[in-house]
C-alpha positions as CSV (number, residue, x, y, z in Angstrom):
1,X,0.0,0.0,0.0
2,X,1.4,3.2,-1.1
3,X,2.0,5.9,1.7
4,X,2.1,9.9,0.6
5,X,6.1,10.3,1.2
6,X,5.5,14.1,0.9
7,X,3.9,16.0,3.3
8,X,3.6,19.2,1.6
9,X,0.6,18.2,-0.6
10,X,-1.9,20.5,-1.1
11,X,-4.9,19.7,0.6
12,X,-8.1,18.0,-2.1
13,X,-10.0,21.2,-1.1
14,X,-7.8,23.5,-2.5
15,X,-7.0,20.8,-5.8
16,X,-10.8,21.2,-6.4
17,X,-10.4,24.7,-6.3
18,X,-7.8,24.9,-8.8
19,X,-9.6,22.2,-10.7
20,X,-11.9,25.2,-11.0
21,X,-9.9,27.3,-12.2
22,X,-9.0,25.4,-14.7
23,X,-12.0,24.5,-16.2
24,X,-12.9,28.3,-16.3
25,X,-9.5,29.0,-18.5
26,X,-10.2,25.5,-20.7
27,X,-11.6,27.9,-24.0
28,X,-9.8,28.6,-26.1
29,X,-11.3,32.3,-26.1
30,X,-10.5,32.6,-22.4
31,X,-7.4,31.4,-23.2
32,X,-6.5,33.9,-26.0
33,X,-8.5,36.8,-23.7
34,X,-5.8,36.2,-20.7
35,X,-3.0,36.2,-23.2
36,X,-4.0,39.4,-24.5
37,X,-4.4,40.8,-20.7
38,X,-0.9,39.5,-19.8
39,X,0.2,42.4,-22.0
40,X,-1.9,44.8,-21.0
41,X,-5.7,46.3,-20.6
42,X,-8.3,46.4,-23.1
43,X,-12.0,46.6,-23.7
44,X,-14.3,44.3,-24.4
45,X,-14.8,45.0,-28.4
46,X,-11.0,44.8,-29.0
47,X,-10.6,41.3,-27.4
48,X,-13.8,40.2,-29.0
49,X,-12.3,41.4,-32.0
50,X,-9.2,39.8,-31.3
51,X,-10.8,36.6,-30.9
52,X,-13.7,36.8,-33.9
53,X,-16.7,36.6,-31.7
54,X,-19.3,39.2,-30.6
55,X,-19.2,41.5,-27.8
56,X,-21.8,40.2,-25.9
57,X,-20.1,36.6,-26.0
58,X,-17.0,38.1,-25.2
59,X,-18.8,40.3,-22.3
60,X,-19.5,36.6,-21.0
61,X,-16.6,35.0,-20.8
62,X,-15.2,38.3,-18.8
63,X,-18.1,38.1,-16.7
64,X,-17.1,34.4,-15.8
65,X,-13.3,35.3,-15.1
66,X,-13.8,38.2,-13.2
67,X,-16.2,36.5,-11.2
68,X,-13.9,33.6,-10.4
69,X,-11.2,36.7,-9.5
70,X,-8.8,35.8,-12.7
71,X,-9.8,39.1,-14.2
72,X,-10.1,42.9,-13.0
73,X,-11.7,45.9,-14.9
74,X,-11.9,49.6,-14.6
75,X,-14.4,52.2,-16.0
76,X,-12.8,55.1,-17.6
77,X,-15.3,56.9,-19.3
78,X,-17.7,55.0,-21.1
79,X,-14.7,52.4,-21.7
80,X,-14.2,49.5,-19.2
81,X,-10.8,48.2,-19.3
82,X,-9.8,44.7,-18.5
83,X,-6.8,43.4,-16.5
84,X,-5.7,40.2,-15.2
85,X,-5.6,40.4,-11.2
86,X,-4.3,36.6,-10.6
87,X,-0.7,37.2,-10.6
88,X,-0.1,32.8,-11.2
89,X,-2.1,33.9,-14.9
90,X,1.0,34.7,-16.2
91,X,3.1,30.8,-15.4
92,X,-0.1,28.7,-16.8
93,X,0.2,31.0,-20.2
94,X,3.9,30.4,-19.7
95,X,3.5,26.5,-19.6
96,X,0.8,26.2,-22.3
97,X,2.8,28.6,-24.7
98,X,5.9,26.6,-24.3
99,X,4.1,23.4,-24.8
100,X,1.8,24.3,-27.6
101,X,3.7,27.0,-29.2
């Protein structure tokens, strides 16, 4: 019977919680959003035009990684500019870039 020979595991709570995560970034929009917001901010019709879909579907998937606290935004004007606010954002894109790039 196999024993867990390192104690610094992470607990399964916080494994389902980065499950999470990763389910919400598995799209390849979402994907291509955060790479965009690695290099900066931007509103909603440039990343949807970055990414060949309509505002509204690119409103959504925002709306789904802000809520899950990957993404930021702030009005200025009438614009609201996107950021990423999970600072681990940028080593995921760095791992699926080098392995997929």
């Amino acid at each position: 019977m196999a024993t867990a020979k390192n104690s610094s595991l992470l607990p399964l709570e916080a494994l389902e919680q980065a499950a999470e995560c990763l389910r919400t970034l598995a799209h390849p929009h979402r994907l291509r959003i955060v790479q965009m917001l690695l290099s900066g901010e931007y509103t909603v019709g440039e990343l949807a035009e970055s990414c060949g879909i309509a505002s509204h579907v690119a409103s959504e998937h925002l709306r789904l990684m802000k809520d899950r606290g990957l993404l930021g935004c702030e009005r200025d004007g009438r614009c609201m500019y996107y950021h990423v606010s999970e600072d681990g954002l940028s080593s995921i894109m760095s791992c699926i870039e080098k392995r997929f790039g």
